[in-house]
ZAROLO-396948 format. One record per atom (N, C-alpha, C): residue in one letter; atom name; x, y, z. Coordinates in steps of 0.02 Angstrom, whole numbers. Layout:
% residues N
   r    a        x        y        z
   a   CA        X        Y        Z
...
***
This chain:
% residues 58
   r    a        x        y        z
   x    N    -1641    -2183      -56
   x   CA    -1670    -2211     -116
   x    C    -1624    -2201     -175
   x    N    -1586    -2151     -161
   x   CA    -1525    -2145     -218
   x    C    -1552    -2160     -288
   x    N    -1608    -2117     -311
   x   CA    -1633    -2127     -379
   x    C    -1673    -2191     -398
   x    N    -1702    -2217     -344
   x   CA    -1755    -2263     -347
   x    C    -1809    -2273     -321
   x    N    -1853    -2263     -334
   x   CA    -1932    -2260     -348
   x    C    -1937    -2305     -284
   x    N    -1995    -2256     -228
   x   CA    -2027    -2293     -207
   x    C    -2070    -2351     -186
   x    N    -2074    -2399     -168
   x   CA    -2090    -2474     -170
   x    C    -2187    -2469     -157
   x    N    -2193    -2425     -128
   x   CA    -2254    -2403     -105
   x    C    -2297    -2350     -146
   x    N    -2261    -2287     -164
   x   CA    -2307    -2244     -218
   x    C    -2273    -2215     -273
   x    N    -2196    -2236     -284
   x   CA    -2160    -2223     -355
   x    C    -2136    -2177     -350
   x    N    -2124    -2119     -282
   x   CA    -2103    -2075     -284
   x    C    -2011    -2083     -273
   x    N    -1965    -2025     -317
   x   CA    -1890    -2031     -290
   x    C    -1885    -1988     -258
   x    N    -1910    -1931     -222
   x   CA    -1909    -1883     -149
   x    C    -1897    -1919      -99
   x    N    -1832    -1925      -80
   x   CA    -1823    -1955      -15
   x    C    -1788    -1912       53
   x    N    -1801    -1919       97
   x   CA    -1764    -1882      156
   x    C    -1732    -1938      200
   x    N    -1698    -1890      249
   x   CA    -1663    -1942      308
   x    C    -1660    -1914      350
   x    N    -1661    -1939      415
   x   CA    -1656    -1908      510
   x    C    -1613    -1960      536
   x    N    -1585    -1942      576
   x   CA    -1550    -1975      614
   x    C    -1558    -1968      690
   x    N    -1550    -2015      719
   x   CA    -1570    -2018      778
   x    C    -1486    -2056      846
   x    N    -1478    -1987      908
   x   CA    -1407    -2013      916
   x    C    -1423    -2119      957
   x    N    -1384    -2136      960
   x   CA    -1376    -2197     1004
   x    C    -1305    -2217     1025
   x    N    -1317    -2249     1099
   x   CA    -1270    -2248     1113
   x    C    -1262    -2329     1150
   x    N    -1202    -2370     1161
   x   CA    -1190    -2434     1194
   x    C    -1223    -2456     1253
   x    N    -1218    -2394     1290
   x   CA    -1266    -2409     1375
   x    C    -1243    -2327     1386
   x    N    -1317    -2318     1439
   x   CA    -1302    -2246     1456
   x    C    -1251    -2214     1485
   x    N    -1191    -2239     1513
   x   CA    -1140    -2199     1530
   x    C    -1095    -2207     1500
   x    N    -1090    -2222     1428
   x   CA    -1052    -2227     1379
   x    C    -1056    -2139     1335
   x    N     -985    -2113     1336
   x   CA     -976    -2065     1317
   x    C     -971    -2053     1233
   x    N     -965    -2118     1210
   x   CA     -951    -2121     1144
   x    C    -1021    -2143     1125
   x    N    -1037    -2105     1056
   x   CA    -1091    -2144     1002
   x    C    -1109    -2160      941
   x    N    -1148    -2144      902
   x   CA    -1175    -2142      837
   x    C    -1228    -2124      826
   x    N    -1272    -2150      761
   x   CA    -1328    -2134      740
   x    C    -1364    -2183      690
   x    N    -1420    -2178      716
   x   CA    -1476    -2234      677
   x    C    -1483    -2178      619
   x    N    -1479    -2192      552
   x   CA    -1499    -2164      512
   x    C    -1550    -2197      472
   x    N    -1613    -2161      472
   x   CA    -1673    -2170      411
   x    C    -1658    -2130      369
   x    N    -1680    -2183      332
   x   CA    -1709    -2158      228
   x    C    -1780    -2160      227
   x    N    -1812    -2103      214
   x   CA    -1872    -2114      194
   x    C    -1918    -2085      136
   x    N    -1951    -2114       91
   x   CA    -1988    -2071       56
   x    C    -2028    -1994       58
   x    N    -2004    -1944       36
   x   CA    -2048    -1889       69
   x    C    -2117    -1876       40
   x    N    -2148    -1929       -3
   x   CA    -2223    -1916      -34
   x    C    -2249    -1962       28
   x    N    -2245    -2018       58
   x   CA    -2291    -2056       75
   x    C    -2267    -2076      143
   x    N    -2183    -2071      158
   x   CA    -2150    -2086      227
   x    C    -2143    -2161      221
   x    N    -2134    -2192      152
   x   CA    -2139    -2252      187
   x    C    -2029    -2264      205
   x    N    -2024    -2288      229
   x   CA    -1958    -2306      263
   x    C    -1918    -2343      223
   x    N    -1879    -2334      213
   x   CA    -1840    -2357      128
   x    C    -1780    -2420      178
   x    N    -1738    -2351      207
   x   CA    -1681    -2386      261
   x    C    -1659    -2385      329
   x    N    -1642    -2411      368
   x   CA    -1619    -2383      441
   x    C    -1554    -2434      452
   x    N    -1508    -2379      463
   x   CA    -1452    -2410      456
   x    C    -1398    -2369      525
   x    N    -1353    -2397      557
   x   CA    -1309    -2387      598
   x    C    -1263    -2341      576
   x    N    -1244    -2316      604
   x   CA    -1185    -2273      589
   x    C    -1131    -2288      641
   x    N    -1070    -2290      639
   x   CA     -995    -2315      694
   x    C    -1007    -2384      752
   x    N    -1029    -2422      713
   x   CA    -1050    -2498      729
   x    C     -993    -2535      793
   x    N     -935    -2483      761
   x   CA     -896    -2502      838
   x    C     -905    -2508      890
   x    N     -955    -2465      910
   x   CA     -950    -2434      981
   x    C     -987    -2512     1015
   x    N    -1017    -2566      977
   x   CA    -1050    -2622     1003
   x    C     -997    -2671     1014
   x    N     -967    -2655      974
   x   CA     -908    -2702      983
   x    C     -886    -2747     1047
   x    N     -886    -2809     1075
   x   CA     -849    -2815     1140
   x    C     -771    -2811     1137
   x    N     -756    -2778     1172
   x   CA     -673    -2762     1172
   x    C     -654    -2820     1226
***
């Protein structure tokens, strides 16, 4: 939220989790889904990729 008010209850408390992901399961390489979320109400601000490469077709 980077200093912007909630869309849902006005709050700027925000947190983030990340979650790993990977191309297909025997892929050794990965990343991470990262959420933004409000911490008064949870509502979900962002979810965003992290090393977008790894989808890449080579």
């Amino acid at each position: 939220m980077e200093n912007r008010e909630c869309l849902k209850c006005g709050s700027t408390e925000e947190g983030t989790d990340y979650m790993p992901i990977k191309n297909s399961k025997m892929s050794m390489s990965g990343g991470n889904k990262i959420y933004t979320f409000c911490l008064e109400c949870g509502e979900v601000d962002s979810i965003r990729i992290e090393n977008t490469e790894i989808f890449r077709k080579k």
